[in-house]
Each structure stands twice: as C-alpha cells, then as structure tokens.
N, CA, C and O atoms as a Maestro MAE file, in Angstrom:
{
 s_m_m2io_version
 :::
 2.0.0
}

f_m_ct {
 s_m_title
 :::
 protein
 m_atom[268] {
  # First column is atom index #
  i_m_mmod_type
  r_m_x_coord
  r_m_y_coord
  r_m_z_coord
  i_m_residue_number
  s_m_chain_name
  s_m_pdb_residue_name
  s_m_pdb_atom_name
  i_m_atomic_number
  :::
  1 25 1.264 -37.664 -64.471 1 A "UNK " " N  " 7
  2 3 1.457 -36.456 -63.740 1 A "UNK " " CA " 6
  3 2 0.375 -36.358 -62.651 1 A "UNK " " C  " 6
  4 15 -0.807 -36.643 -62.843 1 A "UNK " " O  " 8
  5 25 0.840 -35.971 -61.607 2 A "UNK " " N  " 7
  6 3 -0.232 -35.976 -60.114 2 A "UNK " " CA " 6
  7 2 -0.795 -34.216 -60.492 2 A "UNK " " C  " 6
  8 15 -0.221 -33.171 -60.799 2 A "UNK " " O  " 8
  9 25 -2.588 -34.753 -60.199 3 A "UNK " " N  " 7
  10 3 -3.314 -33.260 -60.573 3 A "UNK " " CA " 6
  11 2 -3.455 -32.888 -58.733 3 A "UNK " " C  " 6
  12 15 -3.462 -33.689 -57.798 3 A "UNK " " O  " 8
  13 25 -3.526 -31.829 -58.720 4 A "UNK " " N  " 7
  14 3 -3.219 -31.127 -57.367 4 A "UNK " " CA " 6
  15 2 -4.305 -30.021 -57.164 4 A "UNK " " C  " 6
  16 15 -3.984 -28.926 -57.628 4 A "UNK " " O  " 8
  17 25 -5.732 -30.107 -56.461 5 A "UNK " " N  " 7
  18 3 -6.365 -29.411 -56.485 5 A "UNK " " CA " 6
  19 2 -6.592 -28.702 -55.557 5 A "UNK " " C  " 6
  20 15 -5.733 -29.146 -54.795 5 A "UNK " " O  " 8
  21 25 -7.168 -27.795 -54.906 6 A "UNK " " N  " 7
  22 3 -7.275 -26.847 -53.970 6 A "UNK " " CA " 6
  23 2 -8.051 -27.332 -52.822 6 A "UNK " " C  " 6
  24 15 -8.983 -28.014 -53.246 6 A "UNK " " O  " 8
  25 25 -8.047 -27.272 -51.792 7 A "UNK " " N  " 7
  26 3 -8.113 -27.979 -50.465 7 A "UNK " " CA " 6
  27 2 -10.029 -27.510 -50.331 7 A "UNK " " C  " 6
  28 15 -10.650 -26.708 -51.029 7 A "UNK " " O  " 8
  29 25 -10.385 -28.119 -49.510 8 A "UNK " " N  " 7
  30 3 -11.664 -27.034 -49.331 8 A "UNK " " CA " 6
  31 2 -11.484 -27.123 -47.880 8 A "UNK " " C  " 6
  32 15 -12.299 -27.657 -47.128 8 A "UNK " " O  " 8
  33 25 -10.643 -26.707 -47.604 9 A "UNK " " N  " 7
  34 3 -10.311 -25.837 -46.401 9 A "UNK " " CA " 6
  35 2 -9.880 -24.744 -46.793 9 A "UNK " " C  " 6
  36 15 -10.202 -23.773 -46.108 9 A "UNK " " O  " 8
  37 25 -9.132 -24.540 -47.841 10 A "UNK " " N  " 7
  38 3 -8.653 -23.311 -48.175 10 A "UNK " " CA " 6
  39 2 -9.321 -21.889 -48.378 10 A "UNK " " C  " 6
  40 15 -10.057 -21.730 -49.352 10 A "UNK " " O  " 8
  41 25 -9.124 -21.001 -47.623 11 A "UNK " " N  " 7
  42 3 -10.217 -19.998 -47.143 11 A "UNK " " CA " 6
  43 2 -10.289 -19.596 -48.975 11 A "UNK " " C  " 6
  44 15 -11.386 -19.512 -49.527 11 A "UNK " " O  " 8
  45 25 -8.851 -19.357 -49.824 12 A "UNK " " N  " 7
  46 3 -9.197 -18.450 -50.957 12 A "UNK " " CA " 6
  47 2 -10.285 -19.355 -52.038 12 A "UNK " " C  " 6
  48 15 -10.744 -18.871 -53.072 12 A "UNK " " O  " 8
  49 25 -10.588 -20.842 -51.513 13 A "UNK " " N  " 7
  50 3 -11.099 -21.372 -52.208 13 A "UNK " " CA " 6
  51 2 -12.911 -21.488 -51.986 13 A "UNK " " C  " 6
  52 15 -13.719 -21.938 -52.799 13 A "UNK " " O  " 8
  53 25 -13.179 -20.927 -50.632 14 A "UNK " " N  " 7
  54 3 -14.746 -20.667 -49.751 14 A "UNK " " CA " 6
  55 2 -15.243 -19.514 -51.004 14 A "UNK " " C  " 6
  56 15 -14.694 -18.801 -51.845 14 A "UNK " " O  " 8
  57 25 -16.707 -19.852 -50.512 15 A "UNK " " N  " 7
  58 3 -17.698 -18.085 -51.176 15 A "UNK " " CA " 6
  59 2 -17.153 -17.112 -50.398 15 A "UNK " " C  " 6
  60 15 -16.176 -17.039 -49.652 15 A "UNK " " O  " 8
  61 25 -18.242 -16.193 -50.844 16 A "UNK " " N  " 7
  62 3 -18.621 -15.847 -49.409 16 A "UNK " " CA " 6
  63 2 -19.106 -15.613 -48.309 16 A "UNK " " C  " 6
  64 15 -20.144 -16.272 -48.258 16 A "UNK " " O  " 8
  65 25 -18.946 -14.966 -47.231 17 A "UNK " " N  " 7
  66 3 -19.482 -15.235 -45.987 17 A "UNK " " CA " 6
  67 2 -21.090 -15.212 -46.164 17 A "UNK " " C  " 6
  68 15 -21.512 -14.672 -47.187 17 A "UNK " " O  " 8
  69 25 -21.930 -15.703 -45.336 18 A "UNK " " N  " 7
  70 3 -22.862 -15.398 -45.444 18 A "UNK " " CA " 6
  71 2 -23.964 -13.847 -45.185 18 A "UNK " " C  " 6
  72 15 -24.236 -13.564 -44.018 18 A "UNK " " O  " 8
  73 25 -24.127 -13.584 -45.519 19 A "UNK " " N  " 7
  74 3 -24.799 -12.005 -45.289 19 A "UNK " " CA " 6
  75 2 -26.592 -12.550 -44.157 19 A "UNK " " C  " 6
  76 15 -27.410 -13.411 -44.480 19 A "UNK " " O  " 8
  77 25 -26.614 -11.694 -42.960 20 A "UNK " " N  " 7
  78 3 -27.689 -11.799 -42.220 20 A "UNK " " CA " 6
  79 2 -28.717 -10.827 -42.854 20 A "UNK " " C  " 6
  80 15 -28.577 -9.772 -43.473 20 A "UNK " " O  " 8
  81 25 -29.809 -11.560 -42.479 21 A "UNK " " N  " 7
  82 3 -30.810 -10.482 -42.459 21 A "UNK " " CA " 6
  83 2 -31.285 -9.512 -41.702 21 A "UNK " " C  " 6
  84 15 -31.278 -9.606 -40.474 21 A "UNK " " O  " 8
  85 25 -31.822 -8.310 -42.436 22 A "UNK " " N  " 7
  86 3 -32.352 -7.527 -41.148 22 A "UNK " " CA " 6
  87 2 -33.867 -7.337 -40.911 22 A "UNK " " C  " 6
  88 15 -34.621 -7.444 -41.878 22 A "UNK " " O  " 8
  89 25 -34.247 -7.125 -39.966 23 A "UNK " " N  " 7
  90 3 -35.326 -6.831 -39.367 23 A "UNK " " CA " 6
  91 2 -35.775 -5.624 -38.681 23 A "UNK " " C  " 6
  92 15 -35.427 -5.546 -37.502 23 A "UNK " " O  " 8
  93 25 -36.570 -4.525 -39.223 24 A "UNK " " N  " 7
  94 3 -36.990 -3.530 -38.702 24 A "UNK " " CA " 6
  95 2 -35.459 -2.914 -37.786 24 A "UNK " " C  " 6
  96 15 -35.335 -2.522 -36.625 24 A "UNK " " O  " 8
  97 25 -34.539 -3.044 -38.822 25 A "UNK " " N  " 7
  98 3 -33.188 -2.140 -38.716 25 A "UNK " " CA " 6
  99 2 -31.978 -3.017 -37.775 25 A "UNK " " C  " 6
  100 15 -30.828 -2.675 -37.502 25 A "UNK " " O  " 8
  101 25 -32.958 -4.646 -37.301 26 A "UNK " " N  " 7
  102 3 -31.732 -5.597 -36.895 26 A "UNK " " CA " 6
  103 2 -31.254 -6.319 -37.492 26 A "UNK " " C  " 6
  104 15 -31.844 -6.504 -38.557 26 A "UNK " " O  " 8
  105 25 -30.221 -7.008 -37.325 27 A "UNK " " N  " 7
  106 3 -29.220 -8.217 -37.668 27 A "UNK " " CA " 6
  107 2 -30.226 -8.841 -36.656 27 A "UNK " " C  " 6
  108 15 -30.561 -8.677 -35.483 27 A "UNK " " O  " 8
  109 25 -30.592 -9.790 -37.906 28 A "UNK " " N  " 7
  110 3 -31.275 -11.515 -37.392 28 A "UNK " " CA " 6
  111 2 -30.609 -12.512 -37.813 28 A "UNK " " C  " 6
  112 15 -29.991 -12.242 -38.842 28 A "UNK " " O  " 8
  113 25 -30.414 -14.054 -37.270 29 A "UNK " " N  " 7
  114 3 -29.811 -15.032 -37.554 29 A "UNK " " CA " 6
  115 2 -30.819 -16.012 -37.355 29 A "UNK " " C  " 6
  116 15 -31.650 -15.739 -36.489 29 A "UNK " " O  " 8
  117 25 -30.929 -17.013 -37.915 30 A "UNK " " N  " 7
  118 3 -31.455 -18.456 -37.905 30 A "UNK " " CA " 6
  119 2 -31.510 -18.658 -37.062 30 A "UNK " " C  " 6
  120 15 -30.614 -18.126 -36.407 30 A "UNK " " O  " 8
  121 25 -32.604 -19.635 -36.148 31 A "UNK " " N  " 7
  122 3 -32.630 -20.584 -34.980 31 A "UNK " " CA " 6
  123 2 -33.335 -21.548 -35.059 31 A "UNK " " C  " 6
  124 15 -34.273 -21.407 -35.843 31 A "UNK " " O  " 8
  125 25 -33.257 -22.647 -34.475 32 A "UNK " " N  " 7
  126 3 -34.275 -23.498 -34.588 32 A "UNK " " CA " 6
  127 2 -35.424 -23.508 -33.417 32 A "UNK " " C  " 6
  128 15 -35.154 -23.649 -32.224 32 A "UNK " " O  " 8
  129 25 -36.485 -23.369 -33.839 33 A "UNK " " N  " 7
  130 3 -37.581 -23.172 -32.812 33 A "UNK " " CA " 6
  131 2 -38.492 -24.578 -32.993 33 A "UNK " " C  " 6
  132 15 -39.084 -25.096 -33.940 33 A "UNK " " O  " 8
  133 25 -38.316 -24.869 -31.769 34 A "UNK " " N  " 7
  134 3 -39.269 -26.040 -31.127 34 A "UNK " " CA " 6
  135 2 -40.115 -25.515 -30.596 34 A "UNK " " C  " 6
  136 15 -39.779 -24.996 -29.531 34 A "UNK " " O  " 8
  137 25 -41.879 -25.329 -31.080 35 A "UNK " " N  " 7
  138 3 -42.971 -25.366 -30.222 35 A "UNK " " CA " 6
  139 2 -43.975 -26.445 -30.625 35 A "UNK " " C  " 6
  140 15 -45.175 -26.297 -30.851 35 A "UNK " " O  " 8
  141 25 -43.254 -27.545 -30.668 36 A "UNK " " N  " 7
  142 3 -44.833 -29.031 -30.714 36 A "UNK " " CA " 6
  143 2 -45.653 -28.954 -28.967 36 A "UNK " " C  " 6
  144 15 -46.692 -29.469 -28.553 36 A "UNK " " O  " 8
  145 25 -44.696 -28.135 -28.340 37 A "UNK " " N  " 7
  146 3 -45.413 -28.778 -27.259 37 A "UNK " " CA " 6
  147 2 -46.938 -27.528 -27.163 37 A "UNK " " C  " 6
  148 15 -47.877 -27.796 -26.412 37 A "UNK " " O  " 8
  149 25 -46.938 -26.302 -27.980 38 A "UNK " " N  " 7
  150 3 -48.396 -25.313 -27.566 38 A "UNK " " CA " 6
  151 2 -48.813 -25.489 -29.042 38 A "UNK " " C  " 6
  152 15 -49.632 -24.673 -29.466 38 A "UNK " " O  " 8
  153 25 -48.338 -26.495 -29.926 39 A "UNK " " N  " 7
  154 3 -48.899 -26.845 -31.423 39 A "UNK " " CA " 6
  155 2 -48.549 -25.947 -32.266 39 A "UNK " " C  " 6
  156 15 -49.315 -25.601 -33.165 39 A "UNK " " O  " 8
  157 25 -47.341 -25.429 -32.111 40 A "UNK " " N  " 7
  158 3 -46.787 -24.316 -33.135 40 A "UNK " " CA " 6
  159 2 -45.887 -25.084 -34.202 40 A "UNK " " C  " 6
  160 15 -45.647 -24.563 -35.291 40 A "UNK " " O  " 8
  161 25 -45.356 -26.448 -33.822 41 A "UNK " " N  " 7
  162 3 -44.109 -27.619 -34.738 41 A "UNK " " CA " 6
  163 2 -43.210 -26.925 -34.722 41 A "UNK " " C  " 6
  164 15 -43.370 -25.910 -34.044 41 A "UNK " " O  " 8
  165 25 -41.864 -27.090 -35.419 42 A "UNK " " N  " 7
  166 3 -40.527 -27.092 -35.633 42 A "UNK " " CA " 6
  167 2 -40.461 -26.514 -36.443 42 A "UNK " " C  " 6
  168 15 -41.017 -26.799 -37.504 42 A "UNK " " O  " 8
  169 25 -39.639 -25.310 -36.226 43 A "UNK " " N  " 7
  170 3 -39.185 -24.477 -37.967 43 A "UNK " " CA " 6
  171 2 -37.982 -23.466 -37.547 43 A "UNK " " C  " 6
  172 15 -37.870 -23.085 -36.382 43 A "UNK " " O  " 8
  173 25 -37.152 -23.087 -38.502 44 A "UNK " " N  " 7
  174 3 -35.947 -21.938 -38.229 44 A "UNK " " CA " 6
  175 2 -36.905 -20.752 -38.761 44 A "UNK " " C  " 6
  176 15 -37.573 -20.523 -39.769 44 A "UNK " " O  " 8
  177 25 -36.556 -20.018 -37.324 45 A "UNK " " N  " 7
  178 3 -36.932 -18.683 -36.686 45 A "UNK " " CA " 6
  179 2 -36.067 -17.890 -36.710 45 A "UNK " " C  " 6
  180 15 -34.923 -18.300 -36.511 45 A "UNK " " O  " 8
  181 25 -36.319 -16.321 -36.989 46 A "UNK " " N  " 7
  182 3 -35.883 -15.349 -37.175 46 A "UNK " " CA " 6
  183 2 -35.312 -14.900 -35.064 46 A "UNK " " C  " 6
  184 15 -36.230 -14.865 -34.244 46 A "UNK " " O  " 8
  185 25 -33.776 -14.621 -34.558 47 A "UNK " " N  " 7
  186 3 -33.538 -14.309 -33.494 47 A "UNK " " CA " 6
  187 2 -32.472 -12.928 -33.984 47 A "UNK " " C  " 6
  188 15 -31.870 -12.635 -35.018 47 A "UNK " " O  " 8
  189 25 -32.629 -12.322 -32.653 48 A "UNK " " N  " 7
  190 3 -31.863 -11.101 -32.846 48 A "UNK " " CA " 6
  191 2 -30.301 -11.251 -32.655 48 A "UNK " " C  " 6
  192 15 -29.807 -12.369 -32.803 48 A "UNK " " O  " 8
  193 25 -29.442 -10.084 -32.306 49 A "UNK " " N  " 7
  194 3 -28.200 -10.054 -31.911 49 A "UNK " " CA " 6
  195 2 -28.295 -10.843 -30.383 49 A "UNK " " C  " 6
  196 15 -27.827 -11.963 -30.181 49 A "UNK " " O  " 8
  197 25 -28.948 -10.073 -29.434 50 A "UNK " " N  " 7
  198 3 -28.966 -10.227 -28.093 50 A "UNK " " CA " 6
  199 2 -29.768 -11.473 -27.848 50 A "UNK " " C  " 6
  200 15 -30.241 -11.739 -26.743 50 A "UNK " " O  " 8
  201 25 -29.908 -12.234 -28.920 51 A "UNK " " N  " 7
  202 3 -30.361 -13.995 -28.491 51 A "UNK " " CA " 6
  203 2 -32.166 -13.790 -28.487 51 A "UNK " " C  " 6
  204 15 -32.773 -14.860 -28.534 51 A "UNK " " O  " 8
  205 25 -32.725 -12.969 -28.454 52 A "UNK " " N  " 7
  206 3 -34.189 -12.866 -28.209 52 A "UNK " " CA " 6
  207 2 -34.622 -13.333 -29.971 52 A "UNK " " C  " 6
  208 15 -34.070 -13.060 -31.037 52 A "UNK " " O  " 8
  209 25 -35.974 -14.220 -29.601 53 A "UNK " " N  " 7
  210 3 -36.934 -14.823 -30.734 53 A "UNK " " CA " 6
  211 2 -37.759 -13.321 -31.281 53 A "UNK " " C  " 6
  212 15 -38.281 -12.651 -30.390 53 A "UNK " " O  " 8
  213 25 -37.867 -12.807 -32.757 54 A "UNK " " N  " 7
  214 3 -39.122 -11.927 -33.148 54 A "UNK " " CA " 6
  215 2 -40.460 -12.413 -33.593 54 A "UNK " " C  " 6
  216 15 -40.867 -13.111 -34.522 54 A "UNK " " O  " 8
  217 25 -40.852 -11.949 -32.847 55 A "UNK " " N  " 7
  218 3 -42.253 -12.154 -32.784 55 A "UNK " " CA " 6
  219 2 -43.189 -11.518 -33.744 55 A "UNK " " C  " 6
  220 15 -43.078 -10.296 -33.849 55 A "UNK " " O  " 8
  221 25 -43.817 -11.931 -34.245 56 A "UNK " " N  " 7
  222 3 -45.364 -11.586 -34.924 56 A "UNK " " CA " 6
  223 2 -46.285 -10.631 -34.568 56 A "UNK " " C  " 6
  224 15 -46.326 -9.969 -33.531 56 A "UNK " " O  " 8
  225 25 -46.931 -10.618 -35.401 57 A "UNK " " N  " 7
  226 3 -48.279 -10.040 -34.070 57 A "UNK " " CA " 6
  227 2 -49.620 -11.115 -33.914 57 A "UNK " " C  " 6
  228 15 -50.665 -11.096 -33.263 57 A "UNK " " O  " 8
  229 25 -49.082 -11.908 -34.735 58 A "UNK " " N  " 7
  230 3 -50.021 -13.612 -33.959 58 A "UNK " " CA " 6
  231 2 -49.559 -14.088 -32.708 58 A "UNK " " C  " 6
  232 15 -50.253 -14.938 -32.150 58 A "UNK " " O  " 8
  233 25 -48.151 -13.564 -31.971 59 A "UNK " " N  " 7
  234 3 -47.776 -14.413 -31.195 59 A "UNK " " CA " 6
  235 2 -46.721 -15.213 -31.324 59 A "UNK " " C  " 6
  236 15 -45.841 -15.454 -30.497 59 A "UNK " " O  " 8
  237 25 -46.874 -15.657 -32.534 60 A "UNK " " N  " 7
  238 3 -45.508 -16.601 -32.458 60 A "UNK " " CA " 6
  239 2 -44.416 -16.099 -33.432 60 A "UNK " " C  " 6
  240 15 -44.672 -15.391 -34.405 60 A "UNK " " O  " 8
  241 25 -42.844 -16.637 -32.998 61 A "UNK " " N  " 7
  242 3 -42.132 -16.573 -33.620 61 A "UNK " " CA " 6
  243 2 -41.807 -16.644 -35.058 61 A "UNK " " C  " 6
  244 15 -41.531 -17.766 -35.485 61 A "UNK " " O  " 8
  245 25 -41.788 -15.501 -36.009 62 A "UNK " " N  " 7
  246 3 -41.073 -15.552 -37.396 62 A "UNK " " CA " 6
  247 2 -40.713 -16.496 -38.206 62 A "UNK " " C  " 6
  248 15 -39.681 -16.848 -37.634 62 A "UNK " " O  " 8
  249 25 -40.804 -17.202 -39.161 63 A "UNK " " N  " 7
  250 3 -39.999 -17.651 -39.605 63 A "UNK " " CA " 6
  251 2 -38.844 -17.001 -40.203 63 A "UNK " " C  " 6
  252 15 -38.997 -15.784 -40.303 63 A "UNK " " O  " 8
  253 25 -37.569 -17.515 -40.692 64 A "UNK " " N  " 7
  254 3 -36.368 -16.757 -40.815 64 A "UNK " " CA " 6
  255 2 -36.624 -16.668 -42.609 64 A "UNK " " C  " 6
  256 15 -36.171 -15.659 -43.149 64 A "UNK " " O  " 8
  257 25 -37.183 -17.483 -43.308 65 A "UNK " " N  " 7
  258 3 -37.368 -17.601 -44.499 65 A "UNK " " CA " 6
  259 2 -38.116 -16.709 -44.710 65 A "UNK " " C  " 6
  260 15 -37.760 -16.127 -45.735 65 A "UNK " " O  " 8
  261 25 -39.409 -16.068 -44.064 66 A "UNK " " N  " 7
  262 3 -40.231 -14.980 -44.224 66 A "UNK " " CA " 6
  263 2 -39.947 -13.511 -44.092 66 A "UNK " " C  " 6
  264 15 -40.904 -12.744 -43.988 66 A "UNK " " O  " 8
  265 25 -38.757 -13.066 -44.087 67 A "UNK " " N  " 7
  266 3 -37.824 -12.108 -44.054 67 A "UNK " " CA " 6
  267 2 -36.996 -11.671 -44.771 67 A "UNK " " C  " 6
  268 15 -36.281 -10.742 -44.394 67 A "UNK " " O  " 8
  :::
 }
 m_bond[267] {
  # First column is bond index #
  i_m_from
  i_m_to
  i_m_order
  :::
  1 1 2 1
  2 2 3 1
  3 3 4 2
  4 3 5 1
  5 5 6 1
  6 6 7 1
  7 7 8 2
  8 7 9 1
  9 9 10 1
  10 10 11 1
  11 11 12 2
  12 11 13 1
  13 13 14 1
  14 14 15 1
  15 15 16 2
  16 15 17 1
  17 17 18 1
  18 18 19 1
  19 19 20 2
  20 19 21 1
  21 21 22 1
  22 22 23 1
  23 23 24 2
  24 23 25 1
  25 25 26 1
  26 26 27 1
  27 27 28 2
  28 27 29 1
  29 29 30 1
  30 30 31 1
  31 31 32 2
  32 31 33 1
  33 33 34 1
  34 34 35 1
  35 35 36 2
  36 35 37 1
  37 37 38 1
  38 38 39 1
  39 39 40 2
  40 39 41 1
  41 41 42 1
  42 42 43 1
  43 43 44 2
  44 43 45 1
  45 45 46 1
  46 46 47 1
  47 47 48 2
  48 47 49 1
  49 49 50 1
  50 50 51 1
  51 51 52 2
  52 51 53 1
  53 53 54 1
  54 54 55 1
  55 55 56 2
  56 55 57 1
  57 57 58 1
  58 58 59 1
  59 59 60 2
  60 59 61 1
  61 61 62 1
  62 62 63 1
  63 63 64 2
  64 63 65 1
  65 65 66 1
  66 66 67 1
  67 67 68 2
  68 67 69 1
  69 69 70 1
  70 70 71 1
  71 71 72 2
  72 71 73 1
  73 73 74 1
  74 74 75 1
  75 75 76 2
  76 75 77 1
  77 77 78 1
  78 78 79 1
  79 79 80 2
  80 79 81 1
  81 81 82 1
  82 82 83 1
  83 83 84 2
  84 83 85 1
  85 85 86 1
  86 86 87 1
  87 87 88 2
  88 87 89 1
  89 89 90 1
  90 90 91 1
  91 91 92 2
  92 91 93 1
  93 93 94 1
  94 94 95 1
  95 95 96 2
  96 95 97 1
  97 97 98 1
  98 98 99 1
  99 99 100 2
  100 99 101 1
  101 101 102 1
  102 102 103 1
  103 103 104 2
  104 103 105 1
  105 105 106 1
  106 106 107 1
  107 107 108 2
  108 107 109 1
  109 109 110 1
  110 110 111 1
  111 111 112 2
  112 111 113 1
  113 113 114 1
  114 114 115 1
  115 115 116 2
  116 115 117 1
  117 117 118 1
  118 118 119 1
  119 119 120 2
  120 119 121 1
  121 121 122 1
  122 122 123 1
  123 123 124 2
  124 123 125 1
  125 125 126 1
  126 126 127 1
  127 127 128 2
  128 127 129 1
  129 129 130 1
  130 130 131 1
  131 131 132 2
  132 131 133 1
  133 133 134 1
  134 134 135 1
  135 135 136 2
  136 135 137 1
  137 137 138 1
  138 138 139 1
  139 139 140 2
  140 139 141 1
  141 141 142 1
  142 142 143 1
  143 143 144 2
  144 143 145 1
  145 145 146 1
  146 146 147 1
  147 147 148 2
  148 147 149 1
  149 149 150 1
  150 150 151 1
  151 151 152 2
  152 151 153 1
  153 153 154 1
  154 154 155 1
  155 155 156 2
  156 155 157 1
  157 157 158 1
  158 158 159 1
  159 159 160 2
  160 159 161 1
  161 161 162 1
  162 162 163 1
  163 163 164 2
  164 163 165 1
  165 165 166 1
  166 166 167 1
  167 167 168 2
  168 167 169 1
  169 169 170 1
  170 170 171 1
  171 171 172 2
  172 171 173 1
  173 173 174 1
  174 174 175 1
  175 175 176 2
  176 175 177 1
  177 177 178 1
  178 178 179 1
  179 179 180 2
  180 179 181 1
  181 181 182 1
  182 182 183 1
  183 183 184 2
  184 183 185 1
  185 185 186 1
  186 186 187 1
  187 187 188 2
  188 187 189 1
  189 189 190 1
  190 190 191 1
  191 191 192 2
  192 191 193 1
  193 193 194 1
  194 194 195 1
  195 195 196 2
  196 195 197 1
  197 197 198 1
  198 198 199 1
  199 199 200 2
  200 199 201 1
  201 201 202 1
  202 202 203 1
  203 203 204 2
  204 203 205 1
  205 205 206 1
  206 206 207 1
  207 207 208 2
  208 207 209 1
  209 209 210 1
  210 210 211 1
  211 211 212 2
  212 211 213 1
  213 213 214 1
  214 214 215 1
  215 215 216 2
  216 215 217 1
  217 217 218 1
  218 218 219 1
  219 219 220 2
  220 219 221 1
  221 221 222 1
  222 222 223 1
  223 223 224 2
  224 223 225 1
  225 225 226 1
  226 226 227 1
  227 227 228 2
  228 227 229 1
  229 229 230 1
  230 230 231 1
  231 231 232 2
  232 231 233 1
  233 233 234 1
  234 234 235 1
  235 235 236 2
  236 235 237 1
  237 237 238 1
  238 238 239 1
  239 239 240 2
  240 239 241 1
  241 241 242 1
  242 242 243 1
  243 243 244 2
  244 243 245 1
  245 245 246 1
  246 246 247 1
  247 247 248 2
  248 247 249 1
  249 249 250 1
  250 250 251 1
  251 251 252 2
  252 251 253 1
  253 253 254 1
  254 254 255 1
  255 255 256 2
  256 255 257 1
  257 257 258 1
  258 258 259 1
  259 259 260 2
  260 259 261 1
  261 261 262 1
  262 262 263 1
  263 263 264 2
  264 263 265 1
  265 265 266 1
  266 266 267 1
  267 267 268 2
  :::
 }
}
C-alpha cells in the first residue's frame, strides 16, 4: 500500500507565522548588520517598520536577540 504524506508546502501542514518583536512600542524585524569596516563585526540587528537600524546608547546597532 503507497503511504501518502502531507506536502511541506502545504500551508495546513506550516507552524505558525512568526511573531515580531517589539521595541519601545515598535514592530522590529531581523537584519543583518555589517560593521567590520568601524570594528563593530557582523551580527542580526534589531530594524524598524520604516527600514531604520535601533540604536543603543553606545552607538551602535541592537542586536535582535537582545530584545
């Protein structure tokens, strides 16, 4: 007998969606931030709706994990 399993395309077969975080009352999403070049390295950063990086009060960009 042929076993017949559920596609994983199949939306009823997905989690679910992912849930964003917020930030001081925004929706933030992941980004990847490149600063090797002022010695900050590579890490996913916390960005807003309107595409802008949040910032610290060191200066540099968030990490998204620290949120």
């Amino acid at each position: 007998m042929l076993k017949t399993s559920k596609s994983k395309n199949d939306p009823s077969a997905r989690g679910p969606a992912q849930q964003y975080k917020t930030y001081e009352g925004k929706k933030v999403k992941p980004t990847l931030y490149v600063g090797t070049a002022v010695g900050h390295g590579r890490y996913i950063a916390a960005q807003d709706e309107s595409g802008k990086l949040i910032y610290g009060a060191d200066g540099r960009p968030i990490p998204y994990r620290d949120i």
